[in-house]
Legacy VTK file of the C-alpha trace (Angstrom):
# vtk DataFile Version 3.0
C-alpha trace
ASCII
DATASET POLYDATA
POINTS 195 float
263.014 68.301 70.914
266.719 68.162 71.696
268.419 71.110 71.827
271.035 71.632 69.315
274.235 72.164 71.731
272.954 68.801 73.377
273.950 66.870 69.972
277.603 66.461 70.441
276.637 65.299 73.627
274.532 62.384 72.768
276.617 61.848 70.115
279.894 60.689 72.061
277.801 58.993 75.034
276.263 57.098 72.179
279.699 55.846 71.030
280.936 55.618 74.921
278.191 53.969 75.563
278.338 50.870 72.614
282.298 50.638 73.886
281.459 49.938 77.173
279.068 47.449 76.280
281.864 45.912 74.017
284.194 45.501 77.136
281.464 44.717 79.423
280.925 41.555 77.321
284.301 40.958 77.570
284.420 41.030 81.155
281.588 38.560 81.196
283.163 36.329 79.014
286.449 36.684 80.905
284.006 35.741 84.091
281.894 33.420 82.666
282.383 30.367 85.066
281.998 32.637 88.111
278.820 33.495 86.603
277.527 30.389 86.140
278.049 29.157 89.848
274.896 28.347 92.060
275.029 30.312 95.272
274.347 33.836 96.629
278.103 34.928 95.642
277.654 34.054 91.792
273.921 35.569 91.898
275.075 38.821 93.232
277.756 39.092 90.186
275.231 38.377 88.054
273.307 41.177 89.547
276.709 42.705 88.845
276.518 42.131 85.150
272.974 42.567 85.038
273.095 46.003 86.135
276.083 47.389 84.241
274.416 46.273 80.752
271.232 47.572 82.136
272.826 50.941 83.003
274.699 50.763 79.354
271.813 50.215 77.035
270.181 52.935 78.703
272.199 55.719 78.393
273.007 54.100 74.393
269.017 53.787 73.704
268.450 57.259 74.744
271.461 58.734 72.732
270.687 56.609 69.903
267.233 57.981 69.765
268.468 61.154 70.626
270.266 62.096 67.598
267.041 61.131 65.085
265.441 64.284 64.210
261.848 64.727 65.506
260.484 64.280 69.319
261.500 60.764 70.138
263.388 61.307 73.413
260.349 61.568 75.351
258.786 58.304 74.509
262.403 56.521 74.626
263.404 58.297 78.219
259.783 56.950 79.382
259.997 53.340 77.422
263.386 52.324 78.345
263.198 53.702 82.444
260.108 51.566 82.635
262.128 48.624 81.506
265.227 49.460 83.806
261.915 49.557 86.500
261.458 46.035 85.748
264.971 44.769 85.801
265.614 46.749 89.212
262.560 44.830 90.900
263.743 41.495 89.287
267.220 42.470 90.857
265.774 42.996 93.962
263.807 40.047 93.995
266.670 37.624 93.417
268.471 39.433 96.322
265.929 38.467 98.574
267.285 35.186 99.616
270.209 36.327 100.536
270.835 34.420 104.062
273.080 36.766 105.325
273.922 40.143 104.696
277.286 41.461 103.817
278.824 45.113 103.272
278.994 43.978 99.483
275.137 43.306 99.400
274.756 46.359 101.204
276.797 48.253 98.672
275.116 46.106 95.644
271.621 47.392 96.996
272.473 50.673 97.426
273.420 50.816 93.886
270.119 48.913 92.514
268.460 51.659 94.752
270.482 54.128 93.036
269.830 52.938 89.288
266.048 52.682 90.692
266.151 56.425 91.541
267.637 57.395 87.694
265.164 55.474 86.409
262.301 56.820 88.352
263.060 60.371 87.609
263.858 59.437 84.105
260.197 58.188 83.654
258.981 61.624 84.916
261.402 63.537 82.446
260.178 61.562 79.894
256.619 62.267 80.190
257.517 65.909 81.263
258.798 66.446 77.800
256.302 64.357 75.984
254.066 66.895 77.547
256.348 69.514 76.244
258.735 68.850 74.555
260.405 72.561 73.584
261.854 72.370 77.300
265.398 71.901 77.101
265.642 72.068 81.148
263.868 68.297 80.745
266.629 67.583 77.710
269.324 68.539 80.173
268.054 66.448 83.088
267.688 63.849 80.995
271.510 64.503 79.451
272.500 64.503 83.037
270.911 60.859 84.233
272.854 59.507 80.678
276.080 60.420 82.713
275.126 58.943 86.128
274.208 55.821 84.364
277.665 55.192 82.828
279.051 56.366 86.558
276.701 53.100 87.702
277.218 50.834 85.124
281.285 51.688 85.373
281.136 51.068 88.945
279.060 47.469 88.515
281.577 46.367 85.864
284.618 47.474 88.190
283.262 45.151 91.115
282.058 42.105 88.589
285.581 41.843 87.481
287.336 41.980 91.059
288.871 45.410 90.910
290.453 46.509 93.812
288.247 48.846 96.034
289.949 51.605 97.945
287.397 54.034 100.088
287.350 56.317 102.860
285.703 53.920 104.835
288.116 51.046 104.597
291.249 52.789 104.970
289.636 54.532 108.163
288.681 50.964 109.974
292.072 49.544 109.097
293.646 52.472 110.453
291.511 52.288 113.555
291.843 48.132 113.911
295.460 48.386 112.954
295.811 51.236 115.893
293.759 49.093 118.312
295.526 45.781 117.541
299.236 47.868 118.405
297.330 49.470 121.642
296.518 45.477 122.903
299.928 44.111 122.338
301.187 47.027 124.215
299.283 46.389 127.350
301.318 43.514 127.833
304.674 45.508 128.416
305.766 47.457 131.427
304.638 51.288 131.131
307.093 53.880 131.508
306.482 55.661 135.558
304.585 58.985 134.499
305.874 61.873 136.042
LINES 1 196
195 0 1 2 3 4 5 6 7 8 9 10 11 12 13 14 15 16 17 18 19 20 21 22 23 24 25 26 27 28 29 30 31 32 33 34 35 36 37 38 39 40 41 42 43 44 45 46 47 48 49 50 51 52 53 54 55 56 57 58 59 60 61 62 63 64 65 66 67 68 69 70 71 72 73 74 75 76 77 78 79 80 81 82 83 84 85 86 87 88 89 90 91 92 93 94 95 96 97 98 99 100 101 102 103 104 105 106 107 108 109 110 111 112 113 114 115 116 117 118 119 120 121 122 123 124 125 126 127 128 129 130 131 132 133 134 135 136 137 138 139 140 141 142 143 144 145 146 147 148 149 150 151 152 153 154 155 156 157 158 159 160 161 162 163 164 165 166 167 168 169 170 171 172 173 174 175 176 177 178 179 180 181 182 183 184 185 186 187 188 189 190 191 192 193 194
């Protein structure tokens, strides 16, 4: 059962949810050639895609069903994470080939491993509150995986289109490569005499 102050809730990630699957499909249509390619490149943005509308029908599914009176987010929670199971393996799978590995396959993994890990503990919520279902901590958790999935699916549509990525870990290396490059073309001057 869904706790009443948890209805606004599914309420606007249901409608958040159908708008980002409205732009997502936009963004695929926008990238539709790239898509289309052969090649590890155009399978990993198909990943891309894959996983954003994955991530998106989730969290909409389990609104959706949310907001129908009765005990239906149980069965959804459980239904639709063993589905998002099976695309996650597929995923996987096709990622197998990959000849060689790149920090973008690394970073495309760890988010497959991540939507992997909502969708496991999603599964267990599900059956948790199929088992009882006047638990609103199991509501909440599930409430809670609804929002990580739009975090995913907003962070596989923001690669899939080419959006710029700015992190930590870039700006450090460039700072550290740019500092090493200035420290080389130094050595080729005459130092100052230390004192």
């Amino acid at each position: 059962m869904v706790p009443a102050e948890l209805h606004d809730f599914f309420l606007a990630s249901g409608g958040v949810a159908g708008a980002l699957i409205g732009l997502l499909f936009v963004a695929i249509s926008v990238s539709a050639e790239r898509l289309s390619r052969q090649g590890h490149a155009a399978q990993l943005h198909r990943v891309r895609a894959s996983a954003a509308l994955t991530a998106f029908i989730n969290a909409l599914v389990v609104s959706l069903f949310a907001l129908i009176p009765g005990q239906k987010i149980g069965l959804t929670s459980t239904i639709v994470s063993v589905l998002g199971l099976g695309f996650v393996t597929a995923a996987l799978l096709s990622l197998r080939g990959a000849e060689h590995v790149q920090w973008s396959t690394t970073r495309d993994l760890l988010f497959l491993l991540g939507l992997l890990a909502v969708f496991v503990v999603q599964f267990i919520t599900g059956l948790q509150i199929i088992a009882q279902p006047f638990h609103a901590g199991n509501v909440n958790t599930i409430a809670v995986l609804v929002v990580i999935c739009f975090l995913i699916g907003i962070a596989r549509a923001w690669q899939l289109i080419g959006g710029p990525s700015i992190g930590l870990t870039r700006e450090v290396t460039a700072l550290v490569t740019e500092h090493h490059h200035e420290a080389e073309a130094g050595d080729g001057k005459p130092q100052p005499p230390s004192s």
